[in-house]
Each structure stands twice: as C-alpha cells, then as structure tokens.
ROSE-4610 file (N, C-alpha, C; in Angstrom, 1 decimal, always signed):
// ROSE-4610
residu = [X/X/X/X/X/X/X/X/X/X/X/X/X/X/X/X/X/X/X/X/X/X/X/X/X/X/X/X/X/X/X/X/X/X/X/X/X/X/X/X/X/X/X/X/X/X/X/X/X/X/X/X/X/X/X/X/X/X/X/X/X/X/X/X/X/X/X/X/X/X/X/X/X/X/X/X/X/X/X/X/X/X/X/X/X/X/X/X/X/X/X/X/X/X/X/X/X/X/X/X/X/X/X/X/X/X/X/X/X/X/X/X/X/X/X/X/X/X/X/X/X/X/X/X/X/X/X/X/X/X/X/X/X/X/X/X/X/X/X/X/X/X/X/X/X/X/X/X/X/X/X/X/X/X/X/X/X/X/X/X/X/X/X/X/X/X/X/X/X/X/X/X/X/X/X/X/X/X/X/X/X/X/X/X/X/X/X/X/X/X/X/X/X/X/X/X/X/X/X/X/X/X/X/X/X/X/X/X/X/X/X/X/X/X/X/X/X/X/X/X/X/X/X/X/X/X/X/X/X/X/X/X/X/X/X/X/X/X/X/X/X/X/X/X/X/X/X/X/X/X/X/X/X/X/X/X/X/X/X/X/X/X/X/X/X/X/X/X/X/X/X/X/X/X/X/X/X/X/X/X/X/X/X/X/X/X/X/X/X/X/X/X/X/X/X/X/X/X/X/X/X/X/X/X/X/X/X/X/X/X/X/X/X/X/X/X/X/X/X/X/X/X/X/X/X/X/X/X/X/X/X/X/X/X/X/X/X/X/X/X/X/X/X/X/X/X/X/X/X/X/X/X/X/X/X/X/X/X/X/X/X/X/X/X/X/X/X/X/X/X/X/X/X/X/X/X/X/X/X/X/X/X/X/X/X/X/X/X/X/X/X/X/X/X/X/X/X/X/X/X/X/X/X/X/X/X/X/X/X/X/X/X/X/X/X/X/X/X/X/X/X/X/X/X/X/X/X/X/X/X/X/X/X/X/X/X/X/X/X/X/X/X/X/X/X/X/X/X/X/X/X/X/X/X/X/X/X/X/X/X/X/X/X/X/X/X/X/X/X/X/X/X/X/X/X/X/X/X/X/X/X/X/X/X/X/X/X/X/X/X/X/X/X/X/X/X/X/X/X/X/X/X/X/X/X/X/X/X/X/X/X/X/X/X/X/X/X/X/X/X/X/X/X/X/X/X/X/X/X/X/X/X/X/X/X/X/X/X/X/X/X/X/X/X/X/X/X/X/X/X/X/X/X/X/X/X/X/X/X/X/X/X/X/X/X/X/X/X/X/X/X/X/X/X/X/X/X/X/X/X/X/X/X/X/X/X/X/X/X/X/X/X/X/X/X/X/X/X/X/X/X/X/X/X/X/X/X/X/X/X/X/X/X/X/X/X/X/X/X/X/X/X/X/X/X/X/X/X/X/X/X/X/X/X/X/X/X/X/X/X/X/X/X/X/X/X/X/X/X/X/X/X/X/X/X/X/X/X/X/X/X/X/X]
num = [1/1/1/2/2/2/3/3/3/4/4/4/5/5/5/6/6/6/7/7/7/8/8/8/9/9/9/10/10/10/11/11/11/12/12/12/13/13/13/14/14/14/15/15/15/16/16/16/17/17/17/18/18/18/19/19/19/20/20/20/21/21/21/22/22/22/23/23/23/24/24/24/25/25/25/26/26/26/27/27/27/28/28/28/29/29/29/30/30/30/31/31/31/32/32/32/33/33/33/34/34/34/35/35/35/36/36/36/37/37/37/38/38/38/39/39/39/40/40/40/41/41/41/42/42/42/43/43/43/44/44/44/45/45/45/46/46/46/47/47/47/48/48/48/49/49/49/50/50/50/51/51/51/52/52/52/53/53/53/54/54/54/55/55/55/56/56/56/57/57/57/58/58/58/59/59/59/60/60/60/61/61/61/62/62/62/63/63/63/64/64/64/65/65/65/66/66/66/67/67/67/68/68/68/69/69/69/70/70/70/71/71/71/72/72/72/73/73/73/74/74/74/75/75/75/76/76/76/77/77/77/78/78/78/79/79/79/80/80/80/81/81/81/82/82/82/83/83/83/84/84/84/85/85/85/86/86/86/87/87/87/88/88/88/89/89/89/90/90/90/91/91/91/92/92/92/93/93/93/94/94/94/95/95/95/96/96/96/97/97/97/98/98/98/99/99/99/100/100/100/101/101/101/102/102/102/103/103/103/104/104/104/105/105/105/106/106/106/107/107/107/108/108/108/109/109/109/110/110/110/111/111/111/112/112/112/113/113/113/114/114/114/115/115/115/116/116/116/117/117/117/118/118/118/119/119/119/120/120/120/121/121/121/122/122/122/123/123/123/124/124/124/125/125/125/126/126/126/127/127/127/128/128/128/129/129/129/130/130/130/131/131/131/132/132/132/133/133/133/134/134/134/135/135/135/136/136/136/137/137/137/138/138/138/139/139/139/140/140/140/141/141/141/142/142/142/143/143/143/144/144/144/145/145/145/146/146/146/147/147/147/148/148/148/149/149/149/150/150/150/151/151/151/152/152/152/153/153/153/154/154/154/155/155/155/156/156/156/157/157/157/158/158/158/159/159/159/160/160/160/161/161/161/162/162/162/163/163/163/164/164/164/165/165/165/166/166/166/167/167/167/168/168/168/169/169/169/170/170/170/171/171/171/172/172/172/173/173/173/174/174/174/175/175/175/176/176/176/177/177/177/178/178/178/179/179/179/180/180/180/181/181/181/182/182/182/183/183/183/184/184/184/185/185/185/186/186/186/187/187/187/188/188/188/189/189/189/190/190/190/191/191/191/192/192/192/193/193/193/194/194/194/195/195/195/196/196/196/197/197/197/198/198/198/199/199/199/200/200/200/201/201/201/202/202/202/203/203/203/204/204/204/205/205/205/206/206/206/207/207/207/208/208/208/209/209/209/210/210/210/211/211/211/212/212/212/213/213/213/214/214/214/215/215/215/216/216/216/217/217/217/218/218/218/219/219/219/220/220/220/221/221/221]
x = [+0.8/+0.0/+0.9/+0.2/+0.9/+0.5/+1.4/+0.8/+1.0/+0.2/+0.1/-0.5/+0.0/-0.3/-1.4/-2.5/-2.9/-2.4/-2.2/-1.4/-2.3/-3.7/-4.7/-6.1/-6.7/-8.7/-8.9/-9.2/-9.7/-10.7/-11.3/-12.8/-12.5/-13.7/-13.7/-14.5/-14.5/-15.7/-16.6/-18.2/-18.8/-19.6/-18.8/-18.5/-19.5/-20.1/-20.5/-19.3/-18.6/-17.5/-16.4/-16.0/-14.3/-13.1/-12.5/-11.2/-9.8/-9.3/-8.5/-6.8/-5.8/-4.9/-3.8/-3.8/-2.6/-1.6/-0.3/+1.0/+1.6/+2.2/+2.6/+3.8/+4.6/+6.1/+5.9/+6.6/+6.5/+7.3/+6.6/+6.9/+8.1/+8.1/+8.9/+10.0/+10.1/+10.6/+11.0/+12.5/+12.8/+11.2/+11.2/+10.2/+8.9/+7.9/+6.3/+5.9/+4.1/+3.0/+2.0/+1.0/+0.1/-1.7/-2.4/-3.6/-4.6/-5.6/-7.0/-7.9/-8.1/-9.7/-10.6/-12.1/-13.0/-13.1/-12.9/-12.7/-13.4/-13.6/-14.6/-14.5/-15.9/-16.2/-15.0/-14.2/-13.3/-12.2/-12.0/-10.9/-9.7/-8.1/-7.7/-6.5/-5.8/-4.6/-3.5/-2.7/-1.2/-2.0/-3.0/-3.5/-2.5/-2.4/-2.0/-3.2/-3.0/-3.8/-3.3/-3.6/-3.8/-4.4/-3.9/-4.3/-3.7/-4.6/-3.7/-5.3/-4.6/-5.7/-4.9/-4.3/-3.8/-4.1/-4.9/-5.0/-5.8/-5.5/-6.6/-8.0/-9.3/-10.0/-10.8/-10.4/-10.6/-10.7/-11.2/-11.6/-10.6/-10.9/-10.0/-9.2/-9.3/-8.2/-8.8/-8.6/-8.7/-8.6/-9.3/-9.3/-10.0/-9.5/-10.6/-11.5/-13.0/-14.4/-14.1/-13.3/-13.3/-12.6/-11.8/-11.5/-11.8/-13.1/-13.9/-15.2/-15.2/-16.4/-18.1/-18.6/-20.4/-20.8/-22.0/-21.8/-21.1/-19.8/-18.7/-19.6/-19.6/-19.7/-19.1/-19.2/-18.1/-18.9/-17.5/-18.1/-16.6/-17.4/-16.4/-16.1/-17.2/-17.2/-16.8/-16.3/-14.9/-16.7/-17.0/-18.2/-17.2/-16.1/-15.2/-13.6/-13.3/-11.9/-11.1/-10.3/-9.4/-10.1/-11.3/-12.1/-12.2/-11.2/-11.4/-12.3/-13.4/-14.7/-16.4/-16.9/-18.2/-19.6/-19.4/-20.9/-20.3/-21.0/-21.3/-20.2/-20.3/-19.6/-19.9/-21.1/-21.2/-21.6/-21.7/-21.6/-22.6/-22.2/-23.3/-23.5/-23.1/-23.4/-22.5/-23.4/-22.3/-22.7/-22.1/-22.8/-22.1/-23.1/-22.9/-23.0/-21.6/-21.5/-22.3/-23.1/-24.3/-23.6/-23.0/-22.9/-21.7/-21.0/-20.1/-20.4/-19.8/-20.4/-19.9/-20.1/-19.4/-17.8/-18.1/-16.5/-15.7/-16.5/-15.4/-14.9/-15.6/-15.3/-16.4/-17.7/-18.3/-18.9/-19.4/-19.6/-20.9/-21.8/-23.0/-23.6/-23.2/-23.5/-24.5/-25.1/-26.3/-26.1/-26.5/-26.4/-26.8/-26.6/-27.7/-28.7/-29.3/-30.7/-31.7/-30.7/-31.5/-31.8/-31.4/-30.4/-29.4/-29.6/-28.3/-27.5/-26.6/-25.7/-24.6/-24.5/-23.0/-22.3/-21.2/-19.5/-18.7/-17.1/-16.4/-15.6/-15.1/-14.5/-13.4/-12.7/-11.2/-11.6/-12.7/-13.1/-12.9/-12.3/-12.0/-12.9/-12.7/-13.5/-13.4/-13.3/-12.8/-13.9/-13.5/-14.0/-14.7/-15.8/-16.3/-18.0/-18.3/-19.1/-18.9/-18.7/-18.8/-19.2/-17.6/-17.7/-18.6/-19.1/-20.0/-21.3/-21.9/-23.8/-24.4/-25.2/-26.2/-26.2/-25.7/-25.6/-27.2/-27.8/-29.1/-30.1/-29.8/-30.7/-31.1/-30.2/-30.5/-31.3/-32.4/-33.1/-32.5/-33.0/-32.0/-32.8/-34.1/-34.7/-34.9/-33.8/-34.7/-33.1/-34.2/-33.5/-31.8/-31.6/-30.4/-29.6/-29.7/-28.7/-28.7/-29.5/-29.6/-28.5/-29.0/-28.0/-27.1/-26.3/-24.9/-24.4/-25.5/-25.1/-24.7/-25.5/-25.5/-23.9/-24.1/-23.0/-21.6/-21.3/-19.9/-19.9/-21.4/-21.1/-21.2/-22.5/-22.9/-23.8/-23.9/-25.3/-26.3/-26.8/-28.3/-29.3/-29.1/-30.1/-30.4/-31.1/-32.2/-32.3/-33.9/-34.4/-35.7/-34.9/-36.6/-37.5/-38.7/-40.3/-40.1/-40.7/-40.2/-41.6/-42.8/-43.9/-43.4/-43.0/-42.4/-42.1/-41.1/-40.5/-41.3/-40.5/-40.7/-41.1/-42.0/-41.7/-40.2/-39.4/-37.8/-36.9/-37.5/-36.5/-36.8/-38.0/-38.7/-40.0/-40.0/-41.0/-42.3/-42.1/-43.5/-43.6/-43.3/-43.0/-44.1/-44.7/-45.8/-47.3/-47.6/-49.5/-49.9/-51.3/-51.8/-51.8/-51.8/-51.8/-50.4/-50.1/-49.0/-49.5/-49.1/-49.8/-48.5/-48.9/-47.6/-48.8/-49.7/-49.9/-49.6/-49.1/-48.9/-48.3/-48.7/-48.4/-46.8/-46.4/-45.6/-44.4/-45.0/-44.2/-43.8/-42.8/-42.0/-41.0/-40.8/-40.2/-39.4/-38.6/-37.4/-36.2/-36.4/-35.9/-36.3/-36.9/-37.2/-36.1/-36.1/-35.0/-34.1/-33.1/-32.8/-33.7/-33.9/-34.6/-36.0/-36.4/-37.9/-37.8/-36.7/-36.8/-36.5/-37.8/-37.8/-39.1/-39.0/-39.9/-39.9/-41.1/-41.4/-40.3/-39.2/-38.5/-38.6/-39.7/-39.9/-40.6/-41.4/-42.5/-42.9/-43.0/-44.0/-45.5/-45.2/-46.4/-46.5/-47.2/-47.0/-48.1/-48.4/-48.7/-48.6/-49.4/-49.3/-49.4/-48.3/-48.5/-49.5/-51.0/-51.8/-51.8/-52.7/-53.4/-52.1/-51.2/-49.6/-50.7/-49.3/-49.5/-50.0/-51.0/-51.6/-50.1/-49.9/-48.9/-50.1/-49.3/-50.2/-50.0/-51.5/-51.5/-51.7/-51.3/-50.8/-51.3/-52.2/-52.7/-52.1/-52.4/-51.3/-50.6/-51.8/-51.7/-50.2/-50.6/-49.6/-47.8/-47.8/-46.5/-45.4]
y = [-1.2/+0.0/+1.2/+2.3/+3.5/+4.6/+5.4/+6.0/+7.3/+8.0/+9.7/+10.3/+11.9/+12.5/+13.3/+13.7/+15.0/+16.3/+17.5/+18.6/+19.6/+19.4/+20.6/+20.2/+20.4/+20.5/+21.9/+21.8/+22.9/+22.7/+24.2/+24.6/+24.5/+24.0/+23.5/+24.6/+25.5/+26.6/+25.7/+25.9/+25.0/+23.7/+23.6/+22.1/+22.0/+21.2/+21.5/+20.5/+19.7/+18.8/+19.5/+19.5/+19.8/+18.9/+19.2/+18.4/+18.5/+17.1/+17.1/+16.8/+17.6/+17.3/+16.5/+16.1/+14.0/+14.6/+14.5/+14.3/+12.6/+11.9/+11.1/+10.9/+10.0/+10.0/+9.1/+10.2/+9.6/+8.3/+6.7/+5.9/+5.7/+6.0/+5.9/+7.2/+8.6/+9.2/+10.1/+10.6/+11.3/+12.6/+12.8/+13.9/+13.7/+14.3/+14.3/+14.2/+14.0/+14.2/+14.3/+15.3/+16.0/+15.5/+14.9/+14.8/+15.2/+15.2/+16.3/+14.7/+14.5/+13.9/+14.5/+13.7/+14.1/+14.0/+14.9/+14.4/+13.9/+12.2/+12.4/+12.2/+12.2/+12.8/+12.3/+12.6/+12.4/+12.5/+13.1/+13.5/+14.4/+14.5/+15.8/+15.9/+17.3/+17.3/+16.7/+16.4/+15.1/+13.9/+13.7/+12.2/+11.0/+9.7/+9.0/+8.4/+8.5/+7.8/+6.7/+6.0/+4.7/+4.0/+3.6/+3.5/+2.0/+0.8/-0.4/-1.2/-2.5/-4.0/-4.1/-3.9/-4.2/-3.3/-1.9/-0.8/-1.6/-0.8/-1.3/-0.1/-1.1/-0.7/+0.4/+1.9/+3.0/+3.9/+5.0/+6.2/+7.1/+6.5/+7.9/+6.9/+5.4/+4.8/+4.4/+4.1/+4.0/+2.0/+1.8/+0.0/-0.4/-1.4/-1.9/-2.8/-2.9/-3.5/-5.4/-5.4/-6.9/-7.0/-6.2/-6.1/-5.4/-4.8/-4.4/-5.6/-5.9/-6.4/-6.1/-7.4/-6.7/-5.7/-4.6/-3.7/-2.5/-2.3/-1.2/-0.4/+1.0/+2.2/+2.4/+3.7/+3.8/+4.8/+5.4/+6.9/+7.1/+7.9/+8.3/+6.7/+6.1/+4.9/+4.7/+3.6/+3.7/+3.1/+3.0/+2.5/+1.7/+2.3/+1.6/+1.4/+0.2/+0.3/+2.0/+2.4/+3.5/+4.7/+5.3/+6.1/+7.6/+7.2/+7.8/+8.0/+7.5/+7.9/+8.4/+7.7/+8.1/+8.2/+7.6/+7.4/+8.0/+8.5/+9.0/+10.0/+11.0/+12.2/+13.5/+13.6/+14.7/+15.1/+15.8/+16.5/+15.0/+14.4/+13.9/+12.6/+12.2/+10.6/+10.0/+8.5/+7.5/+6.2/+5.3/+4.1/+2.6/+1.7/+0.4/-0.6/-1.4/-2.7/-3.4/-4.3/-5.1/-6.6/-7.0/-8.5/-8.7/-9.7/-10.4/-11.3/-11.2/-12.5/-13.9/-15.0/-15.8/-16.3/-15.8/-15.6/-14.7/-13.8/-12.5/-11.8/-11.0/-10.5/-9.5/-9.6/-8.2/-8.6/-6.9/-6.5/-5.6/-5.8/-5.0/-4.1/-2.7/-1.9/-0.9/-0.5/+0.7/+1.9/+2.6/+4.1/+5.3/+6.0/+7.1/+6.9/+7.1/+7.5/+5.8/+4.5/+3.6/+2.5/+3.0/+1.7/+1.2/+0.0/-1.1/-1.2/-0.9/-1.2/-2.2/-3.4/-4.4/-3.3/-3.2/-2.9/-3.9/-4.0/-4.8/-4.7/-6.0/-6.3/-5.2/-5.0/-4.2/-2.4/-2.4/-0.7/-0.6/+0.9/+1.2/+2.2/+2.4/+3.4/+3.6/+4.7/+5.0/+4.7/+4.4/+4.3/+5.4/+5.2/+6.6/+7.1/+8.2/+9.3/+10.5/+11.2/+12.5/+13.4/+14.0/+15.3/+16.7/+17.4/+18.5/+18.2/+17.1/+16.9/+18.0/+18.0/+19.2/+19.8/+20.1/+21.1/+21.5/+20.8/+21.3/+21.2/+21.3/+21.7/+23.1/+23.7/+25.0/+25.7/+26.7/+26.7/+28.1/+28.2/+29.2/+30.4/+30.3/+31.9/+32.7/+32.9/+34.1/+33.3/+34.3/+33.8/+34.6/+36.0/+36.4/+35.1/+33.7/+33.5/+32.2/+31.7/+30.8/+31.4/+32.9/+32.8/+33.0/+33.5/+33.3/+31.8/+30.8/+29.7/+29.0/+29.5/+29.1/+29.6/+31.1/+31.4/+30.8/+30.0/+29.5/+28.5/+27.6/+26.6/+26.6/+27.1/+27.3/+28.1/+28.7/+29.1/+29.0/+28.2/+27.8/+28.0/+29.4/+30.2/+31.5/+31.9/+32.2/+31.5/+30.7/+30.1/+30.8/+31.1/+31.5/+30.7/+30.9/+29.9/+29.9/+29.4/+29.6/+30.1/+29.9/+30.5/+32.2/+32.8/+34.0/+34.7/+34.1/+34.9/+35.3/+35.8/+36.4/+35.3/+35.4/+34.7/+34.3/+36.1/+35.2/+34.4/+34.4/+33.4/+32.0/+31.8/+30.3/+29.9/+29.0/+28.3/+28.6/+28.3/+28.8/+29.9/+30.9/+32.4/+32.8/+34.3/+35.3/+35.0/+35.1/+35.5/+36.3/+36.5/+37.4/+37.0/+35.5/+35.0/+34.1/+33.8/+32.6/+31.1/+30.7/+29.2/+29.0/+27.5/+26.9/+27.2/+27.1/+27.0/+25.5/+24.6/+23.8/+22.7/+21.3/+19.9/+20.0/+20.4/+20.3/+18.8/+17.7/+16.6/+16.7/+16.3/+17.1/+15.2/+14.9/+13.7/+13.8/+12.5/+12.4/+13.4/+13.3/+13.6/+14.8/+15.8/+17.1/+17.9/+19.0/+19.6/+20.3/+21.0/+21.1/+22.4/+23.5/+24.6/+24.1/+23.2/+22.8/+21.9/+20.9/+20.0/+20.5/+21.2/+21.9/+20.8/+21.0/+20.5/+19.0/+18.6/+16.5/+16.3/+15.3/+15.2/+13.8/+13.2/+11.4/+11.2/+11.9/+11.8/+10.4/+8.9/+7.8/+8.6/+8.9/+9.5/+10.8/+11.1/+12.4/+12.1/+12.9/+12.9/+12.5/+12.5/+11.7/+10.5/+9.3/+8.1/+7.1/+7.0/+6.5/+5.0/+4.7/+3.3/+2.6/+2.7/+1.8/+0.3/-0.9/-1.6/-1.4/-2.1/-1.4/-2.7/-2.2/-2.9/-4.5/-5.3/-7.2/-6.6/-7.3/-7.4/-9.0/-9.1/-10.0/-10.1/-11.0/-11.1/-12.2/-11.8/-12.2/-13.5/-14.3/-15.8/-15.9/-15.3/-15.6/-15.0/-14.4/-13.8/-14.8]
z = [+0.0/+0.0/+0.0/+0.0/-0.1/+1.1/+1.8/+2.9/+2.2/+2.7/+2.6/+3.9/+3.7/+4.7/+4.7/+5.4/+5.3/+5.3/+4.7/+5.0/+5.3/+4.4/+5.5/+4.3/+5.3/+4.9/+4.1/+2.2/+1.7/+1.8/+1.5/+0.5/-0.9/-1.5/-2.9/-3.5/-4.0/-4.2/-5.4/-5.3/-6.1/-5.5/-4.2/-3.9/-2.6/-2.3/-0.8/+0.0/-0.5/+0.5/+0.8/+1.5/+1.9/+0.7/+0.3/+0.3/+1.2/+1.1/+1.9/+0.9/+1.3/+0.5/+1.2/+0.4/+0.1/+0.2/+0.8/+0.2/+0.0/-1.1/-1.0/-1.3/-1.0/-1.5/-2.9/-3.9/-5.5/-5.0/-6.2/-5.7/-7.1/-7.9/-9.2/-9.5/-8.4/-8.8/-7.6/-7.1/-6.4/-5.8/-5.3/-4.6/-4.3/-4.3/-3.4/-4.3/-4.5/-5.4/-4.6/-4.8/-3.7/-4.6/-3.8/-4.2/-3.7/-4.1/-3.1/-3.6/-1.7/-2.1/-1.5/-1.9/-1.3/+0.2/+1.3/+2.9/+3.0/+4.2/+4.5/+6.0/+6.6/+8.2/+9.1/+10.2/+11.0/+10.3/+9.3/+8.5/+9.7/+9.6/+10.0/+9.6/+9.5/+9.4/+10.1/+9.6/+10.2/+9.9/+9.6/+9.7/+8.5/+8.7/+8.0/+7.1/+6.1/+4.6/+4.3/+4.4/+3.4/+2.2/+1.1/-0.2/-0.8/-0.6/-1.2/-0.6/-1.7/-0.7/+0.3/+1.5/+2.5/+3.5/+2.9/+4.1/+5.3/+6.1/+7.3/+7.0/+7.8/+7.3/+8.8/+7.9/+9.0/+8.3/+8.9/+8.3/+7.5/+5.9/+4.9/+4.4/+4.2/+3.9/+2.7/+1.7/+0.4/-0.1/+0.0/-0.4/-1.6/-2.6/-3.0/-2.6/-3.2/-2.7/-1.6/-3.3/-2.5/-1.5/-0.7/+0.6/+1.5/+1.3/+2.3/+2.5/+3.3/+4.2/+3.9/+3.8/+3.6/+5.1/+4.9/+6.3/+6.4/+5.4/+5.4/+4.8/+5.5/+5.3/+4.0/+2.7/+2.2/+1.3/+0.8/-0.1/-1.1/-2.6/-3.1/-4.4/-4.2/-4.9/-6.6/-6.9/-8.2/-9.2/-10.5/-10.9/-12.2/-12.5/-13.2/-12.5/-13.0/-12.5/-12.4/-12.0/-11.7/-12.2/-12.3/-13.0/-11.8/-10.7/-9.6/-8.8/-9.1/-7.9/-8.5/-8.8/-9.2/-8.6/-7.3/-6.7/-5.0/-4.5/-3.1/-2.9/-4.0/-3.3/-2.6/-2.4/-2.4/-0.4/-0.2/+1.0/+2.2/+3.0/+4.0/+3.6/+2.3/+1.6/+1.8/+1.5/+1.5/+1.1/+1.1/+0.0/+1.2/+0.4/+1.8/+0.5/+1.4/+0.4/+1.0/+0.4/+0.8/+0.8/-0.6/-1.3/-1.8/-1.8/-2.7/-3.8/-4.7/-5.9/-5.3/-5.6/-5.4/-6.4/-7.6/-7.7/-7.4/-7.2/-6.1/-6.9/-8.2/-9.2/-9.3/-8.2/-8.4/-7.2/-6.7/-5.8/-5.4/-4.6/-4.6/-3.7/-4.5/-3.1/-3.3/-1.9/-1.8/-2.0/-3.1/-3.5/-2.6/-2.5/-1.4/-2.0/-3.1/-3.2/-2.9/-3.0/-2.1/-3.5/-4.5/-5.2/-5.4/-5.6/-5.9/-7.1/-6.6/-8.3/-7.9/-9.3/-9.0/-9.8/-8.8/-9.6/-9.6/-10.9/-10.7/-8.7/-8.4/-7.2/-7.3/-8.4/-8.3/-8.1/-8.0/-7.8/-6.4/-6.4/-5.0/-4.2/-3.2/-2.3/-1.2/-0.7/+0.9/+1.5/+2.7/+4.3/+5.0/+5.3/+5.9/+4.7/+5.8/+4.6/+4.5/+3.7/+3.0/+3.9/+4.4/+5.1/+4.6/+5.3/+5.5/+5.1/+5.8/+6.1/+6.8/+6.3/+6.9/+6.3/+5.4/+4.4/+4.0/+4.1/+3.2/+4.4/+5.8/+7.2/+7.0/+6.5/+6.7/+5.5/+5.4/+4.2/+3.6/+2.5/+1.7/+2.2/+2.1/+2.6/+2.1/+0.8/-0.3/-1.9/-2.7/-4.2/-4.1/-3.4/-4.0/-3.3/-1.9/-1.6/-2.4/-3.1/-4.2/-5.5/-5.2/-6.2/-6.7/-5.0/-5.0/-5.0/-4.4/-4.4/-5.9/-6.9/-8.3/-9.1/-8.5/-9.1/-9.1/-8.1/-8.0/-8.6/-9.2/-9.8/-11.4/-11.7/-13.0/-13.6/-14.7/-14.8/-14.9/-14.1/-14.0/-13.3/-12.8/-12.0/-11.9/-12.7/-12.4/-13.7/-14.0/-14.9/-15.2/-16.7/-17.3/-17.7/-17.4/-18.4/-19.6/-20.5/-22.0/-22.5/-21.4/-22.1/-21.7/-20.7/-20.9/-21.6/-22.4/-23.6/-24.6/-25.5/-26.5/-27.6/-29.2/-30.0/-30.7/-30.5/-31.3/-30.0/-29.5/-28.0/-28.1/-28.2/-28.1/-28.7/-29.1/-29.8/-29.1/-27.7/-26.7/-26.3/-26.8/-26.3/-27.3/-26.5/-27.3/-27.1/-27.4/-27.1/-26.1/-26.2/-25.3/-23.3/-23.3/-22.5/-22.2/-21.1/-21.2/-21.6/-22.6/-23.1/-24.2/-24.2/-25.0/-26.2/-26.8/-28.0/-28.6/-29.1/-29.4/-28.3/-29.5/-28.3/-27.7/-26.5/-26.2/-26.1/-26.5/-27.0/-28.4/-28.6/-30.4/-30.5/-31.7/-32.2/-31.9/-31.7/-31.9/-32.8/-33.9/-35.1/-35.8/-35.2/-35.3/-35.4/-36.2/-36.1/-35.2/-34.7/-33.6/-32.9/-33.7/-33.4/-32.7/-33.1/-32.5/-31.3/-31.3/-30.2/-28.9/-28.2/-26.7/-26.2/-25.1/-24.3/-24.3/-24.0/-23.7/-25.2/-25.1/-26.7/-26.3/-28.0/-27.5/-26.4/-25.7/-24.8/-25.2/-24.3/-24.4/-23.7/-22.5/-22.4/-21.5/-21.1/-20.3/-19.3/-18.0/-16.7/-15.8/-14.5/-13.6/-13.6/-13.0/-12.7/-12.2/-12.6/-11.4/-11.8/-10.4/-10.8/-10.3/-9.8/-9.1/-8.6/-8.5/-7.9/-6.5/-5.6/-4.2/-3.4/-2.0/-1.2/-1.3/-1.1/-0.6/+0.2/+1.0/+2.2/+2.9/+4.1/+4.3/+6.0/+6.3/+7.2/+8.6/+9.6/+10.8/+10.3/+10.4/+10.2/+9.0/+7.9/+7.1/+7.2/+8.1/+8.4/+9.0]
C-alpha cells in the first residue's frame, strides 16, 4: 500500500464537501506528489492515509471492494476500475457494500438514493461518509442566496419559463396570454430549433393506478 499525509482540509468553491490534501512520496521518482480527495467525516490534518488492498479498514483509507467487508460504510465509490470515484460524493453521503459474488469478481453496493448497483471487485473506495452533512438543514430563505449559491457553480439560476418569452427566443413564447400553443411533445428527429420540451414523450402525466402494497394477514406472516 501506499501511505500519505494529510497537509490541510480545503474549501472546494462550487462544492458542498471539503477536500483534503494528500501528500505522497513519488513511488517511481525522487520527490512528493500532492492529491485532493473528497474528505470524509473524521478526516484531519497530520492524519496517516492509506491507499492499497492491504490498508486497514478505518476512516480515509482508500481500499478496493473486495477487501472491504459486507456492512462497510463507504463513499467516493470507483463505478469503473481507476475512474477515480463516481458514486457517493457529495456533501453527508455515503454508499454500503451489501454482497459479494461468489466468484469474487463483483460487488454489490447501496447508492444514497437507495439503489443497488453491481461494480467490478477491483473498484476502490474510501472508508467513511462525505464530510459537510447538513448542508441542506439550513433553508435558503430568499433567491439572492440561491443565487450566489448558483453562481460559484454554473449558470443555472435564475431560470426562465419559455412560455415568458418572446416569440424570437422560443417556440412557446408570445400571445396574449402565457400558453404553450402547441403539443408540447415534439419527435425524436425534429430539427434542432424545434426539439424543446417533452422530446420522444412515451407519455406524459401523472403516474396513477400503481400496484396497491399485498396485504398479508397475521396468520400468514
């Protein structure tokens, strides 16, 4: 395995997590190489990092699946071999290995949102969950702090209606009234100027009529 140090806990602007910066000793070449991961919770500076199938299994150590344990906490999840990290990064999350295959070649773990995905066994992922939870306790309270929030990441806030606009802005823009005017499902294969809204709509509305829960009476339990 490989050890690194913590040298200090940044802000990521954009980011709701902390990162934490690596120093490692280059293993092929005289001097350091410094990496930022995603911290996660019990993270601190001076800390020792570990990175290999051999780490022990503790908070911030970097392993792959198949040597983590069904039960293990874990965040920052690999979804392809060395792809650096695709699933549970963000602020408060974290993902749980559930299964092993019986060849020991894939691995099955719980997403935050509360699905399951198999990844290959050789994907890695740290120990722990995703420093700075709570992040979303607090309510925003008015649009300007939304939208400084937006601003550090992208431009996607303030969002205009498209029935709003004007006719030369959008296809649903203009009339006397706000109304789309036309079926807002458009083909696949429409030209690009037109394909706004439902694009390949199977269908549109509410979901009704769901399967009802069985029910299942004492005796049968």
């Amino acid at each position: 395995y490989l050890r690194g140090v913590i040298k200090e806990i940044v802000h990521d602007p954009g980011r709701g997590a902390p990162l934490a910066k690596v120093v490692f000793k280059d293993p092929y070449h005289y001097g350091h190489r410094t990496e930022y991961f995603v911290a996660a919770e019990g993270m601190y500076t001076g800390q020792y990092v570990f990175v290999g199938r051999k780490a022990a299994l503790s908070i911030g150590n970097v392993l792959p699946l198949s040597s983590i344990p069904d039960g293990t906490v874990v965040c920052n999840v690999e979804g392809k071999v060395n792809d650096k990290g695709q699933f549970a990064r963000t602020s408060g999350t974290s993902a749980v290995v559930i299964g092993h295959s019986e060849e020991g070649d894939k691995v099955r773990i719980r997403l935050p949102s509360g699905d399951r995905k198999t990844v290959p066994s050789d994907c890695r992922a740290m120990v722990g969950i995703v420093a700075g939870g709570g992040r979303i306790d607090k309510p925003i309270m008015k649009a300007g702090v939304q939208y400084h929030k937006y601003r550090a990441k992208r431009h996607s806030f303030p969002r205009n209606r498209a029935v709003a606009m004007n006719p030369v802005d959008h296809r649903y823009g203009g009339g006397n009234h706000q109304h789309i005017g036309k079926p807002s499902t458009i083909g696949r294969y429409d030209p690009p100027g037109r394909k706004v809204g439902k694009i390949a709509a199977r269908r549109t509305g509410l979901v009704r009529g769901g399967k009802g829960e069985k029910k299942v009476d004492a005796q049968g339990i």
